[in-house]
Gaussian input, Z-matrix of N, CA and C with variables (Angstrom, degrees):
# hf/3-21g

backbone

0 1
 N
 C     1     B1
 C     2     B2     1     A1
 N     3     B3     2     A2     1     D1
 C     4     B4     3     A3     2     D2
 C     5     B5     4     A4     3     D3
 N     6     B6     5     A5     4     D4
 C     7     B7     6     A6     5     D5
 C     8     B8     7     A7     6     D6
 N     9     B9     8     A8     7     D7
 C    10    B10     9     A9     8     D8
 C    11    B11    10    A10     9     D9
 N    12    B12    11    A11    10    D10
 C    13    B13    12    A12    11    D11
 C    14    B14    13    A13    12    D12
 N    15    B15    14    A14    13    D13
 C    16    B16    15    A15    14    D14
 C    17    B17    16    A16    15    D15
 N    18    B18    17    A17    16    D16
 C    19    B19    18    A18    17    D17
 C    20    B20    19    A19    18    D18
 N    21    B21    20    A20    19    D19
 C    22    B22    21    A21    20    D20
 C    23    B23    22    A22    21    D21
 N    24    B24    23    A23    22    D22
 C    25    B25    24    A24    23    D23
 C    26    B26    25    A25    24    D24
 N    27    B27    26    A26    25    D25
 C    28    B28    27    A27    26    D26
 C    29    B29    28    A28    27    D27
 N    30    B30    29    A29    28    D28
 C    31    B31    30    A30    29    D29
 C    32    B32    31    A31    30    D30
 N    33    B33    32    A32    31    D31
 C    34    B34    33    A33    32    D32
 C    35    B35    34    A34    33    D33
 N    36    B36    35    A35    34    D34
 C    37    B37    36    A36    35    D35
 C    38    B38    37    A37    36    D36
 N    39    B39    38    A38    37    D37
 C    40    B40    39    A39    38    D38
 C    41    B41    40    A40    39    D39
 N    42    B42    41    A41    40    D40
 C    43    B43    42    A42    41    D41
 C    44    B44    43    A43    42    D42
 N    45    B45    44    A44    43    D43
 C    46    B46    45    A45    44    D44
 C    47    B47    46    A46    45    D45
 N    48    B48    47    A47    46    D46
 C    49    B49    48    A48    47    D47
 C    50    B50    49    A49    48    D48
 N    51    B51    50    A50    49    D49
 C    52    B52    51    A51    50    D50
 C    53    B53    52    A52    51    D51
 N    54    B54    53    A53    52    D52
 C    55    B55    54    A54    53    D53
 C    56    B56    55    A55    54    D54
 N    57    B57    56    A56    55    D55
 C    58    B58    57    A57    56    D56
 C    59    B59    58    A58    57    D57
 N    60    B60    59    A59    58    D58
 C    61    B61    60    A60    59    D59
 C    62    B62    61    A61    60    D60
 N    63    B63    62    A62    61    D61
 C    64    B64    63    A63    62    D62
 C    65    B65    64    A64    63    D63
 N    66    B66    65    A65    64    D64
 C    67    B67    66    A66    65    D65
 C    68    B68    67    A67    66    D66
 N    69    B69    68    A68    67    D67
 C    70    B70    69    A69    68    D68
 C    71    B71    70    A70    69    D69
 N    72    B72    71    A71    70    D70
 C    73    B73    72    A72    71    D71
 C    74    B74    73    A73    72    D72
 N    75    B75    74    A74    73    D73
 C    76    B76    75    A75    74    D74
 C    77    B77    76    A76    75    D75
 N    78    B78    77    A77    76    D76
 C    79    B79    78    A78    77    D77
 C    80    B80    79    A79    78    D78
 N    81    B81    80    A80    79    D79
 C    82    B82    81    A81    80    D80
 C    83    B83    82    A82    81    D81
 N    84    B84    83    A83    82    D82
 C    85    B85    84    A84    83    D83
 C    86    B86    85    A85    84    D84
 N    87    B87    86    A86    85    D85
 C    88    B88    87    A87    86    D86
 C    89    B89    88    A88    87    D87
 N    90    B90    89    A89    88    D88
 C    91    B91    90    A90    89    D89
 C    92    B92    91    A91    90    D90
 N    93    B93    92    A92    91    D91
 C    94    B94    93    A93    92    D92
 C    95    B95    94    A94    93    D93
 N    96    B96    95    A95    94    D94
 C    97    B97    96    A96    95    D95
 C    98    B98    97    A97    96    D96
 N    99    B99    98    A98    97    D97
 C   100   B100    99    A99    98    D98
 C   101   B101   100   A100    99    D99
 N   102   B102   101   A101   100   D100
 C   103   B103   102   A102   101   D101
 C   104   B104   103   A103   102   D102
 N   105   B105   104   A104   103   D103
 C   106   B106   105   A105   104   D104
 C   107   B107   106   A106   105   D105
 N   108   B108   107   A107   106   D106
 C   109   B109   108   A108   107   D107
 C   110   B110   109   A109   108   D108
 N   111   B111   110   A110   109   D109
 C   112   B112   111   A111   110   D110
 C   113   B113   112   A112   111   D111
 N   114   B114   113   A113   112   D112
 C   115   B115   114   A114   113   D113
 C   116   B116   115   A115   114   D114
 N   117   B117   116   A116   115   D115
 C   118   B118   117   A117   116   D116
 C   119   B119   118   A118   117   D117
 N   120   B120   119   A119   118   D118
 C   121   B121   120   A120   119   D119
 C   122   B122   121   A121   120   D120
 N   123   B123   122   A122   121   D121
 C   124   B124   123   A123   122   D122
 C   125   B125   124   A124   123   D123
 N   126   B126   125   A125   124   D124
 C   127   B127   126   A126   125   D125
 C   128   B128   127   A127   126   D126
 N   129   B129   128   A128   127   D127
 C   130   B130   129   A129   128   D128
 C   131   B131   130   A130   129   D129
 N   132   B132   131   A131   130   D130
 C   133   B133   132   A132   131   D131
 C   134   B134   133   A133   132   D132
 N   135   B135   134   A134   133   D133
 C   136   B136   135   A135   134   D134
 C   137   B137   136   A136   135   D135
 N   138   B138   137   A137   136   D136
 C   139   B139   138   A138   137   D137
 C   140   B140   139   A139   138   D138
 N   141   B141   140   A140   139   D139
 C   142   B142   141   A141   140   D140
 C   143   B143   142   A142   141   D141
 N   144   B144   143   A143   142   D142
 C   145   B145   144   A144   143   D143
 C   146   B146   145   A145   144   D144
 N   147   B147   146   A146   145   D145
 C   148   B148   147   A147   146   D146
 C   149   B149   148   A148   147   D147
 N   150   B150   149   A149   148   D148
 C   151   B151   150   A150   149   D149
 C   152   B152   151   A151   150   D150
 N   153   B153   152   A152   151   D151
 C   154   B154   153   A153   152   D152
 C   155   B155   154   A154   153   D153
 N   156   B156   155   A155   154   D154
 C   157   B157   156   A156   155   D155
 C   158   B158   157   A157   156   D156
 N   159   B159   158   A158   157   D157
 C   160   B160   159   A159   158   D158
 C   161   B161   160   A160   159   D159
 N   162   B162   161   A161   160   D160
 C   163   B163   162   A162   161   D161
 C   164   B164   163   A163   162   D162
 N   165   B165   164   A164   163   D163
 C   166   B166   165   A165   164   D164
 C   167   B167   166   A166   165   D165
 N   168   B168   167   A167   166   D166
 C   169   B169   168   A168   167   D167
 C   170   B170   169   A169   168   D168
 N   171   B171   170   A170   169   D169
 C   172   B172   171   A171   170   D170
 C   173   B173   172   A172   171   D171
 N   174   B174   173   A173   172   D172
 C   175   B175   174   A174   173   D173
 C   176   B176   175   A175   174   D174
 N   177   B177   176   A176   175   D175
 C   178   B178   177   A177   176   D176
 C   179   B179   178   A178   177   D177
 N   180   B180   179   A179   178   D178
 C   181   B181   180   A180   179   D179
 C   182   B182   181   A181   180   D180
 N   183   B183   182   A182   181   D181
 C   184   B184   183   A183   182   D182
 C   185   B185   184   A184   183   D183
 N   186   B186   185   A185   184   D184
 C   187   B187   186   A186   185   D185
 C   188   B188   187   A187   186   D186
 N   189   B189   188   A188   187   D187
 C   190   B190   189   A189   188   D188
 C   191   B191   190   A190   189   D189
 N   192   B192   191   A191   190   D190
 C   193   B193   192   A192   191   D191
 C   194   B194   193   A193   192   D192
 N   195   B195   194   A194   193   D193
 C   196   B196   195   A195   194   D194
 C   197   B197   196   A196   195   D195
 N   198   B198   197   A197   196   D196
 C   199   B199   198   A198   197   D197
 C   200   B200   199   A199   198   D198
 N   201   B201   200   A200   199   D199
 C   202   B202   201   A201   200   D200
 C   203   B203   202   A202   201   D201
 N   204   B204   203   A203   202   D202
 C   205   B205   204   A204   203   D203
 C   206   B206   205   A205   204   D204
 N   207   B207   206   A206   205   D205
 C   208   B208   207   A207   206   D206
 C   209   B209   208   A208   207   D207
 N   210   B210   209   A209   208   D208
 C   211   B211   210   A210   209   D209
 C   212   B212   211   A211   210   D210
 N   213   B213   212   A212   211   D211
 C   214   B214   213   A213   212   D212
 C   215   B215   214   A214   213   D213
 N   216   B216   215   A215   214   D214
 C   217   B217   216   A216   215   D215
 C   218   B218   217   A217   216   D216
 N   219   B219   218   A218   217   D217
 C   220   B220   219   A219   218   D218
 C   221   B221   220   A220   219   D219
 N   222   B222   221   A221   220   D220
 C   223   B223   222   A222   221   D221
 C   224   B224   223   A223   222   D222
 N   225   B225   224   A224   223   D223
 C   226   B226   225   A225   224   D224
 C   227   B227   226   A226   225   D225
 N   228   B228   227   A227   226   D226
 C   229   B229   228   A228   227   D227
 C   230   B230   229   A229   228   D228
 N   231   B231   230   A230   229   D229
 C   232   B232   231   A231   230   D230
 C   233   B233   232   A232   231   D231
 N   234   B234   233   A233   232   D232
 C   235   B235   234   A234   233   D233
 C   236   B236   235   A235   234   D234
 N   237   B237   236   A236   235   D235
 C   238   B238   237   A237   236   D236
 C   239   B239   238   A238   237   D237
 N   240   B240   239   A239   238   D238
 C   241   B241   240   A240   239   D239
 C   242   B242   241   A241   240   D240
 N   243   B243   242   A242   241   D241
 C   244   B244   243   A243   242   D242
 C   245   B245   244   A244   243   D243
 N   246   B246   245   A245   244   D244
 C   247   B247   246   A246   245   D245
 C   248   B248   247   A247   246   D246
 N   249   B249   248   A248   247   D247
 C   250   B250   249   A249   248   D248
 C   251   B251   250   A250   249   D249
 N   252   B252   251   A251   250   D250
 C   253   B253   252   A252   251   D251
 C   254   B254   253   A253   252   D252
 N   255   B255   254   A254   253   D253
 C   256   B256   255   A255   254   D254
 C   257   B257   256   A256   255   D255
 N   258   B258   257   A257   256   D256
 C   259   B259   258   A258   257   D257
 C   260   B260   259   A259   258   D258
 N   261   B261   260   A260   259   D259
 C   262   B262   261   A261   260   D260
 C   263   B263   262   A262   261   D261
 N   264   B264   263   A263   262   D262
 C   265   B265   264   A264   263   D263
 C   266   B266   265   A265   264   D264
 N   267   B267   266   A266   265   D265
 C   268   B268   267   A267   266   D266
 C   269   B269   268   A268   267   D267
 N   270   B270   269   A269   268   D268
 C   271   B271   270   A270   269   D269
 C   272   B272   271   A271   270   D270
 N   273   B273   272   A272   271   D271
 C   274   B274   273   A273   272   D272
 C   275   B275   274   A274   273   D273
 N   276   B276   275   A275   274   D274
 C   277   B277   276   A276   275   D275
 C   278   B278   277   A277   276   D276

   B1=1.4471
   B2=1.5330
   B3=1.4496
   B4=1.6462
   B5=1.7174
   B6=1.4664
   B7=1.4907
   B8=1.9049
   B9=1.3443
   B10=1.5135
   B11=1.5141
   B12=1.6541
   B13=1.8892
   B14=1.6862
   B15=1.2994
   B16=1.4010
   B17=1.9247
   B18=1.7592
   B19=1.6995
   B20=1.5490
   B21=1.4222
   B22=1.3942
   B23=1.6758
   B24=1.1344
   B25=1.5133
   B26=1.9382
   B27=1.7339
   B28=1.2777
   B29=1.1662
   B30=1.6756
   B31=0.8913
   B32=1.5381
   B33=2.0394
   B34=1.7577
   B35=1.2324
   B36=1.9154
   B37=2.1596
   B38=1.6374
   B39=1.5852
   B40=1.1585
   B41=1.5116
   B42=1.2631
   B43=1.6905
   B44=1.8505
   B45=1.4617
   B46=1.5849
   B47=1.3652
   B48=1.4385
   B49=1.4084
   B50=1.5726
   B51=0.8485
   B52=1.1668
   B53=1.2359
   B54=1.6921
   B55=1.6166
   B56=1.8953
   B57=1.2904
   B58=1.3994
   B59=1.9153
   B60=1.3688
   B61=1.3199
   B62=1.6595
   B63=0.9698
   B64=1.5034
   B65=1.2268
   B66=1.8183
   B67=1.5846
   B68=1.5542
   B69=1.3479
   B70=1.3063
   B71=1.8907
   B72=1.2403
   B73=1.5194
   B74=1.2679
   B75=1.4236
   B76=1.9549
   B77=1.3569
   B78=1.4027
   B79=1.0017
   B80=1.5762
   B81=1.1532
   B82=1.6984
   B83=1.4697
   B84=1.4056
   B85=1.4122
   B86=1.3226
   B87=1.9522
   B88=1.0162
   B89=1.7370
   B90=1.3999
   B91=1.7485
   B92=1.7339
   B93=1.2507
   B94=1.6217
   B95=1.2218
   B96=1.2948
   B97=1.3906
   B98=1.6719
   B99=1.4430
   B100=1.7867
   B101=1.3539
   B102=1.2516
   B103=2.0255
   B104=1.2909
   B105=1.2357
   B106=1.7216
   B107=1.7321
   B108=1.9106
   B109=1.5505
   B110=2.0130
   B111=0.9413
   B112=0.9781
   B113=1.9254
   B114=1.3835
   B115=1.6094
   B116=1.6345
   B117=1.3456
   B118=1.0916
   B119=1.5750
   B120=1.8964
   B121=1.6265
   B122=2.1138
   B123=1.4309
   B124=1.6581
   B125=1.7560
   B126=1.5020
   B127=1.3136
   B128=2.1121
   B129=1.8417
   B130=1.5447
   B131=1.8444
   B132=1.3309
   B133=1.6203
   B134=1.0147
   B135=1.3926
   B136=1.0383
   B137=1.9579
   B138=1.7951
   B139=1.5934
   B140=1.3995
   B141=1.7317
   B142=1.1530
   B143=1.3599
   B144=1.2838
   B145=0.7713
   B146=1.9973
   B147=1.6463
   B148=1.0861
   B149=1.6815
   B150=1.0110
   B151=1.5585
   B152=1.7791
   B153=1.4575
   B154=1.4958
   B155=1.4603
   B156=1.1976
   B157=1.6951
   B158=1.5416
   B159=1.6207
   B160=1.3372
   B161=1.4509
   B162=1.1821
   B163=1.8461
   B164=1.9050
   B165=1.2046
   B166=1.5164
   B167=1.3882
   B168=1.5458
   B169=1.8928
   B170=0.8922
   B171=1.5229
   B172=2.1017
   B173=1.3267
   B174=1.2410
   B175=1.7335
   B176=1.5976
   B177=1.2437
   B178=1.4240
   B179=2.0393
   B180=1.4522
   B181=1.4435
   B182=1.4021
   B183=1.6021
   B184=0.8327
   B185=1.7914
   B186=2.1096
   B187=1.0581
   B188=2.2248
   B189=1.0075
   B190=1.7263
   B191=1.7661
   B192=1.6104
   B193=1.4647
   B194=2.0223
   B195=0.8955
   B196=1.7335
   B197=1.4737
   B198=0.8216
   B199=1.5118
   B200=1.9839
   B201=1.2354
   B202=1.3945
   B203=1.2005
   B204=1.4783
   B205=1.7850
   B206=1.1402
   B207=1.3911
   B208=1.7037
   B209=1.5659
   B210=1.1250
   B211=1.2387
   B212=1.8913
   B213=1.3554
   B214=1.5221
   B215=1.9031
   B216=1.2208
   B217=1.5681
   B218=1.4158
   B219=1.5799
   B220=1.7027
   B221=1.8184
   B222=1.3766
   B223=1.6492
   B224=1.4388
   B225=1.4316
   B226=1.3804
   B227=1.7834
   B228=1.4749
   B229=1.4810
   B230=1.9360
   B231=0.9823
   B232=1.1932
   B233=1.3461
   B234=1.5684
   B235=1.5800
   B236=1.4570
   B237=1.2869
   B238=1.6878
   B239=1.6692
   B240=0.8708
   B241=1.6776
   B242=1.5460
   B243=1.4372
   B244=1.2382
   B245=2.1059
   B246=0.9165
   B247=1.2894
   B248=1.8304
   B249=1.7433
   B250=1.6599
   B251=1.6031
   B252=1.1679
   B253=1.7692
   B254=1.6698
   B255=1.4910
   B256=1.2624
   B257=1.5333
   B258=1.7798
   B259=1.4782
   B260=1.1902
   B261=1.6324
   B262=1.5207
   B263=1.4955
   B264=2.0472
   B265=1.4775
   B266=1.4883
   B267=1.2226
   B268=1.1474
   B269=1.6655
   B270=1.4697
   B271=1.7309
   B272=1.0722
   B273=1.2203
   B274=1.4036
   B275=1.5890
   B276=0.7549
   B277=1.8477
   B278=1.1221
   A1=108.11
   A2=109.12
   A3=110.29
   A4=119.45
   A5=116.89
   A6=143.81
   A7=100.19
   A8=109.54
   A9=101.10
   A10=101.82
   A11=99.90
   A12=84.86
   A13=118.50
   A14=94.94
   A15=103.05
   A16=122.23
   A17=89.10
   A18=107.96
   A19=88.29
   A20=129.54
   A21=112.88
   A22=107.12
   A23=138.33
   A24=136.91
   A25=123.29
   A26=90.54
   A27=70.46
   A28=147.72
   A29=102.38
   A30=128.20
   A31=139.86
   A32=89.16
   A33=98.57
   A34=99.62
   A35=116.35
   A36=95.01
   A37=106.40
   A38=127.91
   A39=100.39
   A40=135.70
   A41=93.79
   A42=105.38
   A43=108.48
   A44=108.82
   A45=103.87
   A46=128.69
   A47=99.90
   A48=111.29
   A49=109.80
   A50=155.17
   A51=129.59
   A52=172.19
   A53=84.08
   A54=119.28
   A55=94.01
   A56=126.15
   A57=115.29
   A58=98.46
   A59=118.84
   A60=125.70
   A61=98.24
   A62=127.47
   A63=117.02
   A64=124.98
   A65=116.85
   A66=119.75
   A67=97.45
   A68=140.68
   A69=91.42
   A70=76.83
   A71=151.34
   A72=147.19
   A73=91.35
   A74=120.16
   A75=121.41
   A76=105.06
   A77=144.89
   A78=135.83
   A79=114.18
   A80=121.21
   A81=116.82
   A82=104.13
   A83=114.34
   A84=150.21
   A85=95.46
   A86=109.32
   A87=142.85
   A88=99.67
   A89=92.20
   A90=100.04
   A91=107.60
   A92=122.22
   A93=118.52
   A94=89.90
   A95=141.76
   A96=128.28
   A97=94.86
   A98=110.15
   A99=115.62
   A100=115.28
   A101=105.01
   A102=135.08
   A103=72.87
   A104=147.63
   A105=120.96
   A106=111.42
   A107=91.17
   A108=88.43
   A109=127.21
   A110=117.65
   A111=121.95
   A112=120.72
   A113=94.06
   A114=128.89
   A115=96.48
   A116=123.24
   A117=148.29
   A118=116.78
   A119=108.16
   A120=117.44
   A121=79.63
   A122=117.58
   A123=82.77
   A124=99.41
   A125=131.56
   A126=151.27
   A127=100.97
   A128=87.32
   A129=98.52
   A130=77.31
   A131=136.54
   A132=114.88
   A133=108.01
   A134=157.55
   A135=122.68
   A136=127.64
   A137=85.93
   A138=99.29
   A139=118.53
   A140=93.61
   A141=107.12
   A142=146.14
   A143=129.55
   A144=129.74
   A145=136.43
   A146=99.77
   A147=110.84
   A148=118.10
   A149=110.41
   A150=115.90
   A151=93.32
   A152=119.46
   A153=120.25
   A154=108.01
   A155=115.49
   A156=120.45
   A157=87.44
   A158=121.70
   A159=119.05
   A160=109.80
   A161=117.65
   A162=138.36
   A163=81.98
   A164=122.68
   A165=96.42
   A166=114.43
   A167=97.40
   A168=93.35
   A169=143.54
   A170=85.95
   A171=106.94
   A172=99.93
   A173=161.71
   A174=145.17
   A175=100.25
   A176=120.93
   A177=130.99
   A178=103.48
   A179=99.02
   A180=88.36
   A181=119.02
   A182=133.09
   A183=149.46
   A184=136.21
   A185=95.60
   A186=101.31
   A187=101.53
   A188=90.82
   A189=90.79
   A190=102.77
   A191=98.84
   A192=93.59
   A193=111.57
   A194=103.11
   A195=92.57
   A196=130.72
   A197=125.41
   A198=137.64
   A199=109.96
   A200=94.99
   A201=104.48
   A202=140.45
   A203=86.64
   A204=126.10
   A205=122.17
   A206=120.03
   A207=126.63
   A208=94.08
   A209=129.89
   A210=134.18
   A211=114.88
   A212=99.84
   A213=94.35
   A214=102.79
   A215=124.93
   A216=123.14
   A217=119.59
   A218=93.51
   A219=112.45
   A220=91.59
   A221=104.70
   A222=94.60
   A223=133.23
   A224=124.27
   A225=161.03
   A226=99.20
   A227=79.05
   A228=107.45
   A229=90.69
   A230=156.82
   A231=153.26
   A232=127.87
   A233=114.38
   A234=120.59
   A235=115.98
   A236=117.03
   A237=92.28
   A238=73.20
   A239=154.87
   A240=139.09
   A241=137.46
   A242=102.70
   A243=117.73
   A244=113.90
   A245=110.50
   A246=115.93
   A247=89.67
   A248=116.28
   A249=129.26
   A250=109.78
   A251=122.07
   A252=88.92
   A253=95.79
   A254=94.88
   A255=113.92
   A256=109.74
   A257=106.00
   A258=109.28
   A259=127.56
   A260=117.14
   A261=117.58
   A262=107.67
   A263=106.42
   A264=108.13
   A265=95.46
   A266=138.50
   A267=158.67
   A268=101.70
   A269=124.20
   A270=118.78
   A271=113.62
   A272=108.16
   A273=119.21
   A274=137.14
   A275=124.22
   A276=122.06
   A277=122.24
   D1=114.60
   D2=162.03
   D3=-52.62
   D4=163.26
   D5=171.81
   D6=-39.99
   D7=-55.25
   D8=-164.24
   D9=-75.76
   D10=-19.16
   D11=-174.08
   D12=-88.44
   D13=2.48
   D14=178.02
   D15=-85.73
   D16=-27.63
   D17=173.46
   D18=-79.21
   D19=-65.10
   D20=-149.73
   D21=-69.14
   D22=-40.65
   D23=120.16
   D24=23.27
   D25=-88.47
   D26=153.77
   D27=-166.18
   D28=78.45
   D29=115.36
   D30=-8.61
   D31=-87.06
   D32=171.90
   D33=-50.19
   D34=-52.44
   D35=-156.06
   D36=-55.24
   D37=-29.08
   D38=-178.83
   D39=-97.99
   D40=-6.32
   D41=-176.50
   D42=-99.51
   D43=-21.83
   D44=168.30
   D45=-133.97
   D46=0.96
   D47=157.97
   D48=-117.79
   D49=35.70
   D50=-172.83
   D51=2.80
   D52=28.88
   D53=-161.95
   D54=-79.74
   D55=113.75
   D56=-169.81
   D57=-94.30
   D58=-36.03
   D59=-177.60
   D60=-62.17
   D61=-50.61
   D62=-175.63
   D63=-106.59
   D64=25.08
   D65=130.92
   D66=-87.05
   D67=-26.82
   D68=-144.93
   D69=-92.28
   D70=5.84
   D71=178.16
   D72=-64.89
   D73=-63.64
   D74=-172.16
   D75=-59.24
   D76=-44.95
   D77=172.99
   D78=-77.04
   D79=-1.52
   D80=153.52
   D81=-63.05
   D82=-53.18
   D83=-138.05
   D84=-53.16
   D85=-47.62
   D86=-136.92
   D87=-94.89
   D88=-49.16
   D89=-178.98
   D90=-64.97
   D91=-32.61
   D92=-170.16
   D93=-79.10
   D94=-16.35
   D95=-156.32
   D96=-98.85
   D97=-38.72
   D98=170.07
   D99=-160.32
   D100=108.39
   D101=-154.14
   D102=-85.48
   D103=-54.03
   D104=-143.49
   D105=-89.54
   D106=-14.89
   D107=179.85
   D108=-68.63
   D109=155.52
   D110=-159.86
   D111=-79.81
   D112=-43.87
   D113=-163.16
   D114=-50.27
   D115=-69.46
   D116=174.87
   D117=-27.56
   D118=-47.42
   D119=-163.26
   D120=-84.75
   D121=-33.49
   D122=-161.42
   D123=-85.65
   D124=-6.95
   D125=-161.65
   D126=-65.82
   D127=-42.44
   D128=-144.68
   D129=-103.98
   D130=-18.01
   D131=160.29
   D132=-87.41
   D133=-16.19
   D134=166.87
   D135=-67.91
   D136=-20.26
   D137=162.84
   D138=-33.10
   D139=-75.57
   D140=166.44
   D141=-51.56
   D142=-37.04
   D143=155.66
   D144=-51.66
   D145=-32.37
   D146=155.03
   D147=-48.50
   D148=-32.99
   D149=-143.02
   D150=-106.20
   D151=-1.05
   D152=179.99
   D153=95.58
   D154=-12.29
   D155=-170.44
   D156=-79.20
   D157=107.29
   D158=157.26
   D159=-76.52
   D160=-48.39
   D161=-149.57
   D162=-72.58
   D163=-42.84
   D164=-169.05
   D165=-99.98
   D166=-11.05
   D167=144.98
   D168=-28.41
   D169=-77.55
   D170=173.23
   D171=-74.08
   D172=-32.36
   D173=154.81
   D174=-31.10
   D175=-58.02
   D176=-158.63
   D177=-74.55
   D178=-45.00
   D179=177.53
   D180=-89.93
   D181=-0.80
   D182=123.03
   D183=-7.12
   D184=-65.75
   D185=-174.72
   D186=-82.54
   D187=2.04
   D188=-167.78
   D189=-95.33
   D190=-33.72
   D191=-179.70
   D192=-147.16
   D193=65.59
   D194=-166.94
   D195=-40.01
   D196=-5.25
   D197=159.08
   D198=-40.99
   D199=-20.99
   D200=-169.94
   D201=-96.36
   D202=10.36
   D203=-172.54
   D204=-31.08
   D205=-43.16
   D206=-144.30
   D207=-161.15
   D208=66.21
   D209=163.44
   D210=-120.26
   D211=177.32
   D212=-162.84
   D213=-107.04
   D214=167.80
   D215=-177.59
   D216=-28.93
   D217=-53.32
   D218=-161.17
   D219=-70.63
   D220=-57.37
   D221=172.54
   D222=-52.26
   D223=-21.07
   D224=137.12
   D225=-5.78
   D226=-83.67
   D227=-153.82
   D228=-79.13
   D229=3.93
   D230=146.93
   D231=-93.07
   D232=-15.14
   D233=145.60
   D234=-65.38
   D235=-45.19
   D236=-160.14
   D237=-91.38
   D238=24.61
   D239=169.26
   D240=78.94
   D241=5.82
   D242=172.99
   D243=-54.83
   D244=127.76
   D245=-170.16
   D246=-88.83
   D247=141.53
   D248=150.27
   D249=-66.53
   D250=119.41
   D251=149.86
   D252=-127.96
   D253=145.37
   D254=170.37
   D255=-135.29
   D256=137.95
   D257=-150.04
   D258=22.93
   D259=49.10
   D260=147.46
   D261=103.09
   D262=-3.28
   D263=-167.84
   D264=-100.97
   D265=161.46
   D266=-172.34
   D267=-109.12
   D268=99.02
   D269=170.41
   D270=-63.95
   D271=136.18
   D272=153.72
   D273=-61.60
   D274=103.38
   D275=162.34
   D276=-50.73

């Protein structure tokens, strides 16, 4: 399996299956296949982050953009782009 089939992979496991252990394996899959690419480090925190793993979030959004060093959850979770909704509203960042 090539690099893109490993993002589009998983991708689906996490956005329509919800398998979080086997997106974030394809997006390992994905990083040994190309460490410098980017797609993969914000792909595999939002994994994580789904999954309660803050700390390997920010490792993951970290290795994609370091600027992102020292920020707090809520800032966390509005870098890699995860939307809040509470009662049905979508927060703003």
């Amino acid at each position: 399996m090539d690099y893109d089939a490993h993002l589009a992979r998983g991708q689906e496991y996490f956005l329509e299956k919800g398998d979080y252990d086997a997106a974030i394996r394809d997006f390992d899959s994905a990083i040994v296949m190309r460490p410098m690419r980017l797609p993969q480090y914000y792909d595999r925190g939002k994994v994580h982050f789904a999954k309660g793993d803050y700390d390997a979030a920010m490792r993951d959004l970290n290795k994609a953009d370091p600027k992102h060093s020292a920020m707090s959850r809520e800032e966390l979770r509005c870098a890699l782009g995860i939307s809040a909704n509470t009662n049905g509203k979508r927060a703003i960042c």
